[in-house]
C-alpha positions as CSV (number, residue, x, y, z in Angstrom):
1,X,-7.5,-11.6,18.4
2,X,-8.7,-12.5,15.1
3,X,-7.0,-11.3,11.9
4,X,-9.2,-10.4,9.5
5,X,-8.1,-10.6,6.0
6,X,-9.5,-9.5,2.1
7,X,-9.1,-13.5,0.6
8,X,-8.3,-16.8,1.0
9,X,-5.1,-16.7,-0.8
10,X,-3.2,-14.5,1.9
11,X,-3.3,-17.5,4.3
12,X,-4.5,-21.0,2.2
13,X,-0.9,-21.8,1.5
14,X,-0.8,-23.2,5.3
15,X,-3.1,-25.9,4.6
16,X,-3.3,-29.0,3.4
17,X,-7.5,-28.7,3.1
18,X,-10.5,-26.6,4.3
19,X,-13.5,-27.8,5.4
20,X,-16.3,-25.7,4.1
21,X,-19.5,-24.7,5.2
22,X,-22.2,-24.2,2.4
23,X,-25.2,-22.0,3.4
24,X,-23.8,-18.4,3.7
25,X,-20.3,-19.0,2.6
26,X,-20.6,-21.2,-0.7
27,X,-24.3,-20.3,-1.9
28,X,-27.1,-18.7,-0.3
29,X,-30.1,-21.3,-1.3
30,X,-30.4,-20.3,-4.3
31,X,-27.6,-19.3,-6.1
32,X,-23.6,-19.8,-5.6
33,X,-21.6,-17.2,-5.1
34,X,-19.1,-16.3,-7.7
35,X,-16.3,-15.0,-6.0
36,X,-16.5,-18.2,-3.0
37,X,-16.6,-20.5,-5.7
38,X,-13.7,-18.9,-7.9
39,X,-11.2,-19.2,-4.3
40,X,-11.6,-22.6,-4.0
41,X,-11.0,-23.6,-7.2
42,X,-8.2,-21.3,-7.3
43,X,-7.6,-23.5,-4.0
44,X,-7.5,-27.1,-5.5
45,X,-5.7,-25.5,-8.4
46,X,-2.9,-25.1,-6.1
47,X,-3.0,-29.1,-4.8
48,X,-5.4,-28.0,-1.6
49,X,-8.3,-30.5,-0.8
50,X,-11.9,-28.9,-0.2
51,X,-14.2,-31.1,1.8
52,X,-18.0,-29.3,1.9
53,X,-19.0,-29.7,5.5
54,X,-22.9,-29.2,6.0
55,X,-25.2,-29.4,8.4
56,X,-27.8,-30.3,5.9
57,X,-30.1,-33.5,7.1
58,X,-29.6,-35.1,3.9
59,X,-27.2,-37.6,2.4
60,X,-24.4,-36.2,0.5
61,X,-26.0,-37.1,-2.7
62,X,-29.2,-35.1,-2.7
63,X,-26.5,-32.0,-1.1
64,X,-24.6,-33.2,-4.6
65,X,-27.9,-32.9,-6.5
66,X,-28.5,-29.6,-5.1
67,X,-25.5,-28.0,-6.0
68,X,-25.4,-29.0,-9.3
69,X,-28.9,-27.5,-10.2
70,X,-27.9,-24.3,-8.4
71,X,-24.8,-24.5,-10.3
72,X,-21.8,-25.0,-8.4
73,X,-19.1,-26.5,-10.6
74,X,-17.7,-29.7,-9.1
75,X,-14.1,-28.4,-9.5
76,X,-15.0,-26.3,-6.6
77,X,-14.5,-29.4,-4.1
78,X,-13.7,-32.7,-3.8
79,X,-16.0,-34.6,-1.2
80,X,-18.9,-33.6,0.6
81,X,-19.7,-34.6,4.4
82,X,-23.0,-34.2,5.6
83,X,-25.0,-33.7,9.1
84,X,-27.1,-36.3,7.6
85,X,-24.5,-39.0,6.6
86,X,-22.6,-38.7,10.5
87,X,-26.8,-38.9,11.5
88,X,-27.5,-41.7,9.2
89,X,-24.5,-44.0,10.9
90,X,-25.4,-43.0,14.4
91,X,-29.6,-44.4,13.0
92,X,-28.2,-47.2,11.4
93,X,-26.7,-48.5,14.4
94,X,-29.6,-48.0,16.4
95,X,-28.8,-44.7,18.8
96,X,-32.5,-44.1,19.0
97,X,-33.7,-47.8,18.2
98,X,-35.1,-49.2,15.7
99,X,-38.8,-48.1,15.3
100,X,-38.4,-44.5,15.1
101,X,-40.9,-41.6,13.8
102,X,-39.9,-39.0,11.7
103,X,-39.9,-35.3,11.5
104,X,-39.1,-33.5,8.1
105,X,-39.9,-32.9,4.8
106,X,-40.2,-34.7,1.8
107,X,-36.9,-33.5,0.8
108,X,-35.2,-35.4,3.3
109,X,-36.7,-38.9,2.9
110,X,-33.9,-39.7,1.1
111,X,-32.2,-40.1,5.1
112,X,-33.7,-43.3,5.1
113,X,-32.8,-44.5,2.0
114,X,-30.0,-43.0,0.4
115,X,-26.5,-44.2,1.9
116,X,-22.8,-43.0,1.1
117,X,-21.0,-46.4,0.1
118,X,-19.3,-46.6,3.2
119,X,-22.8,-46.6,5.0
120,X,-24.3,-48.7,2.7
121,X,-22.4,-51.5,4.4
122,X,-23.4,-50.2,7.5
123,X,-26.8,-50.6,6.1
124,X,-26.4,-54.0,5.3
125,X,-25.6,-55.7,8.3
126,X,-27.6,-54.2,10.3
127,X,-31.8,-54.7,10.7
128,X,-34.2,-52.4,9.4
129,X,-35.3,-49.0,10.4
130,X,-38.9,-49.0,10.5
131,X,-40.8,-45.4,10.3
132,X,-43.6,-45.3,12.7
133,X,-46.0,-43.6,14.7
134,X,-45.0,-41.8,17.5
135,X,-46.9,-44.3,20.0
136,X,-44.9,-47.2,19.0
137,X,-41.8,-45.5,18.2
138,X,-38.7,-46.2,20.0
139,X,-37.1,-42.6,19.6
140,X,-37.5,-39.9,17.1
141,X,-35.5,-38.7,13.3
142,X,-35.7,-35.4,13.6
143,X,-34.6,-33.9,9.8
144,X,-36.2,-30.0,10.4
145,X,-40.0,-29.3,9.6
146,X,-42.0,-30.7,7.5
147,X,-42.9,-27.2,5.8
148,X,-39.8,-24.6,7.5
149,X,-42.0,-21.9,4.6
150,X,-45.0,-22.0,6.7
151,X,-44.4,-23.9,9.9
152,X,-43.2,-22.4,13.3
153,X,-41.0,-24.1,16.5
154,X,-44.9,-24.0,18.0
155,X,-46.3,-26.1,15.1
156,X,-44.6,-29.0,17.1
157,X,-45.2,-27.9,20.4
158,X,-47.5,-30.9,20.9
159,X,-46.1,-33.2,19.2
160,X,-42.6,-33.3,21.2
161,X,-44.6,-32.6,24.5
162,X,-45.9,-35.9,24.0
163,X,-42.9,-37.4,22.7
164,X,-40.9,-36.1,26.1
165,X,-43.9,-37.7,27.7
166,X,-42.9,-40.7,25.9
167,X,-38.9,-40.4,26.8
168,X,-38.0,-40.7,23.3
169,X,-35.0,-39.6,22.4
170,X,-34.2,-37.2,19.7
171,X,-31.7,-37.9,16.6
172,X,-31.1,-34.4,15.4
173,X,-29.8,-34.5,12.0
174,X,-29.0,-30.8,11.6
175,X,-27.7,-28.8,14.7
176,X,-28.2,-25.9,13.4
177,X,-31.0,-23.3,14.6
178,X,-31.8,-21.1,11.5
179,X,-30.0,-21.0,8.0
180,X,-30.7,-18.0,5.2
181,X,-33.2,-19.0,2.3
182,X,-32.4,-15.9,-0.2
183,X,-33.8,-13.7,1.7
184,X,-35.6,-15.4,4.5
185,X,-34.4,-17.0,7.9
186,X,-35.7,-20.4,8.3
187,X,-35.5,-22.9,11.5
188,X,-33.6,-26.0,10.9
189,X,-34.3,-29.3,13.4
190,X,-31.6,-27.8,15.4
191,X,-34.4,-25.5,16.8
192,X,-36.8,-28.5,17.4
193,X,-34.2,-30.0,19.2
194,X,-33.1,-27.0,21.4
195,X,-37.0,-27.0,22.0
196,X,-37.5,-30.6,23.3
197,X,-34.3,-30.1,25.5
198,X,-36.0,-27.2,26.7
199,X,-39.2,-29.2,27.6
200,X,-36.5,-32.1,29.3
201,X,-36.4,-34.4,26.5
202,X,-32.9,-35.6,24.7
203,X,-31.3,-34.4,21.7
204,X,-28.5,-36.4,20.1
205,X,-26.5,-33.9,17.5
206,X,-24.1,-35.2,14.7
207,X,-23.8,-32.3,12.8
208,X,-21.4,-29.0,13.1
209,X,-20.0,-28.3,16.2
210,X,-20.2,-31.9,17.5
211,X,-17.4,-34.9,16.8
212,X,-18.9,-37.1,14.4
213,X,-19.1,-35.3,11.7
214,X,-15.6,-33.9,12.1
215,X,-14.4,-38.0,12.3
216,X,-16.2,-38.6,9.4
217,X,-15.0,-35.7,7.2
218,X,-11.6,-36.6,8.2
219,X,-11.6,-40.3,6.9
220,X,-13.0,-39.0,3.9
221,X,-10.4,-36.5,3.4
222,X,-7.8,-39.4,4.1
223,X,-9.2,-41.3,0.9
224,X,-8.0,-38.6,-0.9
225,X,-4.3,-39.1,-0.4
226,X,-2.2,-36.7,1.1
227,X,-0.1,-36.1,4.3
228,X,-1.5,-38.8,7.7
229,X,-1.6,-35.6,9.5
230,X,-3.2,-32.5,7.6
231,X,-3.1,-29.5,8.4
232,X,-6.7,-28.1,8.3
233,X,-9.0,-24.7,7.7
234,X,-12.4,-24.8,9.2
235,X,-14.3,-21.9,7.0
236,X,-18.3,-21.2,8.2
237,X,-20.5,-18.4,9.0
238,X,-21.7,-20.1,12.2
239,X,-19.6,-18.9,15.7
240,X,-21.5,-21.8,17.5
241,X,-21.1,-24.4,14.9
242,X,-18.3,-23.5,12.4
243,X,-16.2,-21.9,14.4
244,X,-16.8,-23.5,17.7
245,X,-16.3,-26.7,16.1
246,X,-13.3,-25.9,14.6
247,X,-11.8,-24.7,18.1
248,X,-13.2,-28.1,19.8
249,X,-10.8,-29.9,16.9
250,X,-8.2,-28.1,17.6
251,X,-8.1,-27.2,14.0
252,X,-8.0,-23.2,12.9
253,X,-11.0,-21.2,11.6
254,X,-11.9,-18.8,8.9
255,X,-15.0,-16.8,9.9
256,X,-17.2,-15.7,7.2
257,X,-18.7,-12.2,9.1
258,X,-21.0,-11.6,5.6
259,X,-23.3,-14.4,6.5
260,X,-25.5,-15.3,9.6
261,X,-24.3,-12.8,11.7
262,X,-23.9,-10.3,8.7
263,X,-26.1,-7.3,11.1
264,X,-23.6,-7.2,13.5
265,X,-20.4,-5.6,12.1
266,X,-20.9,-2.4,9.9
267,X,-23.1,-1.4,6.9
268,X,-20.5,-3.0,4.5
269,X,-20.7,-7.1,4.7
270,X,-17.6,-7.2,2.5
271,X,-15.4,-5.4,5.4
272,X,-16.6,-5.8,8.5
273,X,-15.8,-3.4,11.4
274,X,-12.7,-4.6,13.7
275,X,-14.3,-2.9,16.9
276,X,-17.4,-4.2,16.3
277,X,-16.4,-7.6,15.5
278,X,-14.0,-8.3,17.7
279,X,-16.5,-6.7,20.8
280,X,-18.9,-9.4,19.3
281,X,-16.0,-12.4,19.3
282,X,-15.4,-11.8,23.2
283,X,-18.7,-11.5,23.6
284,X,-19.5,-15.1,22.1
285,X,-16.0,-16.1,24.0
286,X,-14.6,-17.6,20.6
287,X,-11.9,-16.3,18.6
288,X,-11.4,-17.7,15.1
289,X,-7.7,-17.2,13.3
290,X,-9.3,-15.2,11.1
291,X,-12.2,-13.3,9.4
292,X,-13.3,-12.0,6.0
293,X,-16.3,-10.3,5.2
294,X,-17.4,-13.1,2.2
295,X,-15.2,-16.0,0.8
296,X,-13.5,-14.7,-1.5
């Protein structure tokens, strides 16, 4: 049974570092959330380690980029792992070849471009990846849509009907399905993927709940310094990537009930109902250590 508890402090002590998710539990989109970013610096204030852990398709310097014009003070964490830096090594070493054609927005070109230094060596030694059209490609980048304001799954319907046609294989940079814009839900390529899989195509995921990401944010975390074996909180709002992932590390999980799945536990997203929320945990047949309404 989860515990759910009223702020990181009760159980941070335990851990060496948390990997943290940033959409829902950091900032919403647009703005960061005071009291999320006030317990992890309280955190790091106390020798903890805070690795960001995103799904988002981009390198971690445009997620960098990002937080700093929404305003997230960089004592708040100390590395950032991305969907799209564990995406970019599995590209770069040519998991869907080397022609490949892209879906996303202009925001994420920087996949192609922009590497971490310890992919930029990746980079290096390895040839070319050369964008093209879907005909000559060798597999697809999928990054999300091109416009997720405007566009729907069935925008693409065509597209990855003839790409299964095709048997191209699908690089999906972001696993997840739908992430909170302010107000508004918007797909991520995680939906594109689950699409083509549904049409019998072949999705590769790098992102939150799968390993790579999870090996990557690890070596990062040991350039840090600190103990060879860590003892680490997983903290997300998603129960089938944060929280599944975490249980497929074997690493403990802090589930933020205020985010995604706010609806589902009570009029109060600070204090989420303990019926409610555990009846929903057995129901998704996950059970995180524990839960708190918002990271706090």
């Amino acid at each position: 049974m989860t515990q759910v508890i009223a702020t990181l402090a009760e159980v941070s002590a335990r851990y060496d570092a948390v990997f943290c998710d940033l959409w829902g539990c950091l900032h919403n989109g647009v703005a960061p959330f005071p009291a999320a970013v006030a317990a992890l610096q309280a955190y790091r204030a106390q020798g903890g380690r805070v690795i960001l852990l995103t799904n988002a398709p981009r390198p971690k310097s445009s997620v960098i980029a990002q937080l700093d014009k929404m305003g997230v003070p960089r004592d708040a964490w100390d590395d950032v792992v991305t969907s799209g830096d564990a995406a970019q090594y599995a590209m770069l070493t040519g998991a869907v070849g080397r022609k490949v054609y892209f879906i996303g927005a202009d925001k994420d070109e920087p996949f192609f471009t922009d590497f971490a230094d310890d992919l930029a060596e990746i980079a290096a030694a390895n040839p070319v990846i050369e964008r093209v059209a879907l005909t000559q490609a060798q597999g697809i980048v999928c990054t999300g849509l091109a416009d997720d304001l405007t566009e729907t799954l069935e925008t693409y319907h065509a597209t990855l009907l003839a790409a299964k046609t095709l048997g191209l294989p699908m690089l999906c940079a972001n696993p997840d399905l739908t992430v909170h814009w302010g107000d508004q839900l918007l797909y991520c390529a995680g939906a594109l993927a689950q699409s083509y899989e549904a049409m019998g195509g072949t999705a590769l995921y790098f992102g939150k709940p799968h390993p790579p990401i999870y090996d990557l944010a690890r070596r990062r975390l040991a350039l840090l310094g600190g103990p060879s074996d860590p003892q680490i909180l997983c903290i997300g709002d998603g129960i089938n990537t944060d929280v599944q992932g975490a249980s497929g590390e074997g690493l403990d999980a802090l589930f933020i009930t205020g985010g995604l799945a706010v609806d589902h536990f009570g009029p109060d997203p600070q204090a989420p109902d303990m019926a409610l929320l555990q009846a929903w945990l057995d129901k998704a047949q996950l059970s995180p250590s524990f839960s708190i309404g918002k990271l706090r």
